[in-house]
C-alpha positions in Angstrom: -4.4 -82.8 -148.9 -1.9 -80.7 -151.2 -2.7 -77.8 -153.5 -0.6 -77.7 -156.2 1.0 -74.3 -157.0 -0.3 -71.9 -159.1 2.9 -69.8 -160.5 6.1 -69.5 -159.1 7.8 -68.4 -155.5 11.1 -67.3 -157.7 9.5 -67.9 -161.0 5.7 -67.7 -162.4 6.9 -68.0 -166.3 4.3 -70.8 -167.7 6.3 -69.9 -171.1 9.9 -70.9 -170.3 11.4 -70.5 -173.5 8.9 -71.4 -176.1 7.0 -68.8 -178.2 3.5 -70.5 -178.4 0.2 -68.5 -177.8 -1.2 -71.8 -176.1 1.0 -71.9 -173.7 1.2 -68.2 -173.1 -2.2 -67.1 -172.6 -1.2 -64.1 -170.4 -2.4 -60.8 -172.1 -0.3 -58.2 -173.8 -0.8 -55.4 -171.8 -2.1 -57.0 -168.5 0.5 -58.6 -165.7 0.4 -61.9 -164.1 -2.1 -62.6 -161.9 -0.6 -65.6 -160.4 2.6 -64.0 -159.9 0.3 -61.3 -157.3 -1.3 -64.2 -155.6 2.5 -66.0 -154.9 4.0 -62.8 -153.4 0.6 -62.8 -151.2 1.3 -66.0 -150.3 4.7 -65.1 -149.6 3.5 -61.9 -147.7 1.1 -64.2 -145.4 3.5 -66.1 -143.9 5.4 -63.2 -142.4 2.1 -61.6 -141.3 0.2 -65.2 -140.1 2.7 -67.8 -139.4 4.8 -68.2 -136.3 8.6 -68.3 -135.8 11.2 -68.7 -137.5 9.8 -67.9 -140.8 10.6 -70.5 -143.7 12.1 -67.4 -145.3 12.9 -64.1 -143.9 11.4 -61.4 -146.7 10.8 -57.7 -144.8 9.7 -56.7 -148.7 7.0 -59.3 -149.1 3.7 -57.1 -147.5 5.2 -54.0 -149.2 5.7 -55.0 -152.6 2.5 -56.1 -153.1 0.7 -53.0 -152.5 -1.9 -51.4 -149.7 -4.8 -52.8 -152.2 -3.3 -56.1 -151.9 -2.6 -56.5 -148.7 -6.0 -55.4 -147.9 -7.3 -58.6 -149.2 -4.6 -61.1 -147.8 -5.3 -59.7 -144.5 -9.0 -60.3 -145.5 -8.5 -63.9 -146.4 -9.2 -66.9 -144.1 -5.4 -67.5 -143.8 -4.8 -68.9 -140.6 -6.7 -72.0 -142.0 -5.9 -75.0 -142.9 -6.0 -75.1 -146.2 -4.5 -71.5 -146.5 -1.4 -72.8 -144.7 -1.2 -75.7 -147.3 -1.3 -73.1 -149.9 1.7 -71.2 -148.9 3.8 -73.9 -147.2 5.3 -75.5 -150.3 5.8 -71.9 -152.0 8.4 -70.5 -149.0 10.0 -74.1 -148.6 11.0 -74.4 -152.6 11.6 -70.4 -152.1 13.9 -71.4 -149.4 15.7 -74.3 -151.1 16.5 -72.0 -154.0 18.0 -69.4 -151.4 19.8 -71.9 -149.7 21.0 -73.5 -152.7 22.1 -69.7 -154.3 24.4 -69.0 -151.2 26.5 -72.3 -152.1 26.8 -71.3 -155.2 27.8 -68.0 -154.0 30.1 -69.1 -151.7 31.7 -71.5 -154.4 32.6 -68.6 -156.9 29.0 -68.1 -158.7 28.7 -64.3 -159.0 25.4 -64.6 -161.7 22.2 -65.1 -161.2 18.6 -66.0 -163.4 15.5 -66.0 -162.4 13.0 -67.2 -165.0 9.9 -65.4 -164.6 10.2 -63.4 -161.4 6.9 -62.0 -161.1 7.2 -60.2 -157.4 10.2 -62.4 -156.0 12.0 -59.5 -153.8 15.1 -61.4 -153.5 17.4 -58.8 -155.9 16.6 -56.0 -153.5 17.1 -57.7 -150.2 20.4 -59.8 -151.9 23.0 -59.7 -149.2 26.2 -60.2 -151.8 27.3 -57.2 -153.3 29.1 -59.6 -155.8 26.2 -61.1 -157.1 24.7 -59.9 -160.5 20.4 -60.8 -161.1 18.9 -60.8 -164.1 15.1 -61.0 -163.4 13.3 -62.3 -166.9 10.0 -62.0 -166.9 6.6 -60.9 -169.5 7.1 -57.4 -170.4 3.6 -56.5 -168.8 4.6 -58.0 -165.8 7.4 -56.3 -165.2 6.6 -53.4 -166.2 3.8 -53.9 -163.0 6.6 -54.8 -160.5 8.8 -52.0 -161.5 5.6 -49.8 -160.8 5.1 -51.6 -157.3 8.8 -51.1 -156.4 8.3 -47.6 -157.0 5.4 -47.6 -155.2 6.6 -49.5 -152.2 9.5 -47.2 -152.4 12.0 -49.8 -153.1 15.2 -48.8 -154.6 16.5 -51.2 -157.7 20.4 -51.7 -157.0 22.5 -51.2 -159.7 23.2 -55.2 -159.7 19.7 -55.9 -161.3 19.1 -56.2 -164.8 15.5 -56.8 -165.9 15.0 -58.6 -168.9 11.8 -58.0 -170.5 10.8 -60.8 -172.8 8.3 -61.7 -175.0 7.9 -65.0 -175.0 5.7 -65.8 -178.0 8.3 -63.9 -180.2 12.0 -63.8 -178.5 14.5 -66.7 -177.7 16.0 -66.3 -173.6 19.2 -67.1 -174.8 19.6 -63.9 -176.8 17.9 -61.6 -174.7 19.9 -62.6 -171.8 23.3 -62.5 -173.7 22.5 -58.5 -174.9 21.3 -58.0 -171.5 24.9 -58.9 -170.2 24.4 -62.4 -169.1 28.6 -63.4 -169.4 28.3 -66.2 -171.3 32.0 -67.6 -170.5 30.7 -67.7 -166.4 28.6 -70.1 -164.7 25.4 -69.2 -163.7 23.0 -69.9 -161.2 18.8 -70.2 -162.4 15.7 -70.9 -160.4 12.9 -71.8 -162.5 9.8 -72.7 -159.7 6.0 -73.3 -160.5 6.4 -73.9 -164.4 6.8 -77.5 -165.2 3.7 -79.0 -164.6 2.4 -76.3 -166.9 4.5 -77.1 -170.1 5.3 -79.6 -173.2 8.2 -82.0 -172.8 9.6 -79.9 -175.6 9.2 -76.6 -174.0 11.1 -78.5 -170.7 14.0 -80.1 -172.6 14.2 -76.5 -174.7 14.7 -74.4 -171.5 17.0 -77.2 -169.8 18.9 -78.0 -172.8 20.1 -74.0 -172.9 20.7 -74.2 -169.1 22.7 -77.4 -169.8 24.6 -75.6 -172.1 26.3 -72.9 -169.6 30.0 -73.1 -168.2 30.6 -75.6 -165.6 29.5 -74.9 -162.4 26.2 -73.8 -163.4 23.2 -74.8 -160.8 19.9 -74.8 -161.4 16.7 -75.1 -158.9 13.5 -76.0 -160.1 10.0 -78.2 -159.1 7.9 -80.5 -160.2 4.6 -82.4 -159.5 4.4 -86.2 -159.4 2.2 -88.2 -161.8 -1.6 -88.9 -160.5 -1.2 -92.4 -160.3 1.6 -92.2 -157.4 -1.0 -90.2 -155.5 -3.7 -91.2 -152.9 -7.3 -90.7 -153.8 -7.7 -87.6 -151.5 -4.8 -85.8 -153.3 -5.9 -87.0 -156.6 -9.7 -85.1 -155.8 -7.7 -82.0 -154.5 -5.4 -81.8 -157.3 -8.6 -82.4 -159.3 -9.8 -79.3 -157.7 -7.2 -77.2 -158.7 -6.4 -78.5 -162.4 -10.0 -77.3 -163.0 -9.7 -74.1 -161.0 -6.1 -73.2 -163.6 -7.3 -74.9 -166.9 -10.3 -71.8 -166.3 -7.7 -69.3 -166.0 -6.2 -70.7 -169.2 -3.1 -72.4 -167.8 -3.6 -76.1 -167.3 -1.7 -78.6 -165.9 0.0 -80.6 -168.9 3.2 -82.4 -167.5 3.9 -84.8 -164.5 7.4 -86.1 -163.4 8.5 -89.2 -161.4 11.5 -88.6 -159.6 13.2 -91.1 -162.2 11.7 -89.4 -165.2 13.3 -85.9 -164.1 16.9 -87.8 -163.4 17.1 -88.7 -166.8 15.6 -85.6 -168.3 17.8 -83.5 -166.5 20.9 -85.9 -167.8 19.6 -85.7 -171.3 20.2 -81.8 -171.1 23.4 -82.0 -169.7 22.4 -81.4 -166.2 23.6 -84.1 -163.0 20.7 -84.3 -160.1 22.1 -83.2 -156.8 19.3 -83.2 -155.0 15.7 -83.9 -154.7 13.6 -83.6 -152.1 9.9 -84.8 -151.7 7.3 -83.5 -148.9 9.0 -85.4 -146.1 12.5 -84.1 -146.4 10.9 -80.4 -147.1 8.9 -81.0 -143.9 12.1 -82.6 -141.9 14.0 -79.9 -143.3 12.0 -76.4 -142.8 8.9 -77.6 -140.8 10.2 -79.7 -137.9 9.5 -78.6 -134.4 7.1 -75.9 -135.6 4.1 -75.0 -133.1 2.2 -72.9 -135.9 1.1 -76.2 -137.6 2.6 -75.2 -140.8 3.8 -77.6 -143.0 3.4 -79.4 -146.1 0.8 -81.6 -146.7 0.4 -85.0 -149.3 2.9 -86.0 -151.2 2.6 -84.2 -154.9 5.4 -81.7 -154.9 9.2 -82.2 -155.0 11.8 -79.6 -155.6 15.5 -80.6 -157.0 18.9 -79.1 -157.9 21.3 -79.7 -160.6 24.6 -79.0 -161.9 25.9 -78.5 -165.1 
């Protein structure tokens, strides 16, 4: 059994780079709300789940709010099927943190996250050199700068929202006025978005990430195509296309590990890694007496450089 994700751990933007009301269904005034159910996620498994944590986050339960938390702590989540729901979302959030400190450590001092939603990673960042540029829906950010304040979470002065419209602005602008050094590699996460857009919207995004200085990473997921799938994690994934084409964000785009090689080489980007539920499992899961892991085979979460 798998559930596929719904919005990202560090990144819930369905729009990437594209300005297409189809794709972008979010409303004007009114933020994400699969970028609240994420950070619950996130916030569950340092409430509910055992130790070590996947990922260390001390700002997950407050950045969500009292209201929130109310109703995570509510939620059936010590059951199976919660645990499923979660287990994928700290293990890619983890890959992209582990994955950010070697580029840290390697001389990257910039860092993009496309669509943010509630990812707390800019105010817990432990490297004072490192510059984030959190790009998300102007709604939606408007929302998390009202639940920082709320939560009483100071911004530090190495965080740079970038609000964009997505229907009307190009990323590649608003991060260059925003102060994006173009002449400096970068590292971006972009989680939870490709199974919800066009080929064209993919090879738009990665074609500009291709594009940066050497030394660039990026971290990103994707879901496999149905027919690699068993029958039980065709139904379930079943379940859940119907349960985000409702919401107005269906799943659109599948990705053998072959076909994202070669779409990642076609923008300019060389695969360095990719990992499928197995490794995540040998990797984060191993040994743990909680009974948290990763279920089916669906998900896989890679890493490039430019």
């Amino acid at each position: 059994m798998v559930e596929e994700p719904v919005g990202g751990g560090i990144g819930n933007d369905r729009c990437a780079i594209l300005r297409s009301p189809h794709l972008c269904p979010m409303h004007e005034t009114r933020p994400s709300h699969t970028a609240e159910m994420v950070a619950m996620r996130r916030a569950a498994h340092q409430v509910f789940d055992g130790e070590p944590k996947v990922i260390n986050d001390p700002l997950a339960v407050r950045i969500i709010g009292t209201e929130a938390e109310a109703r995570m702590r509510a939620m059936r989540q010590q059951s199976a099927f919660a645990k499923v729901g979660r287990a994928f979302m700290v293990a890619r959030l983890r890959f992209a943190e582990d994955a950010l400190t070697r580029a840290v450590e390697q001389g990257v001092t910039q860092y993009v996250i496309l669509g943010a939603g509630l990812d707390t990673f800019a105010y817990r960042n432990p490297f004072h050199q490192l510059q984030v540029f959190e790009v998300d829906h102007p709604a939606t950010q408007a929302w998390k700068r009202e639940r920082l304040a709320a939560a009483g979470i100071a911004i530090p002065e190495n965080v740079t929202h970038v609000p964009v419209d997505f229907e009307r602005e190009a990323i590649a602008h608003t991060l260059s006025e925003a102060g994006l050094d173009e002449h400096r590699p970068v590292f971006f996460a972009w989680l939870g978005v490709t199974m919800y857009l066009t080929d064209e919207a993919i090879a738009t995004t990665l074609g500009y990430i291709g594009s940066r200085p050497s030394g660039s990473m990026l971290v990103l997921d994707y879901s496999l195509p149905s027919e690699s799938l068993s029958w039980m994690e065709r139904f379930f994934r079943g379940i859940m296309a119907r349960r985000v084409k409702r919401a107005g964000e269906p799943f659109i785009n599948f990705f053998s590990p072959e076909r994202m090689q070669s779409t990642l080489e076609a923008a300019g980007l060389h695969r360095v890694e990719d990992l499928g539920v197995d490794e995540l499992n040998a990797r984060y899961f191993k040994g743990r007496t909680d009974g948290l892991d990763i279920k089916g085979r669906s998900l896989h979460v890679a890493s490039a450089r430019v």
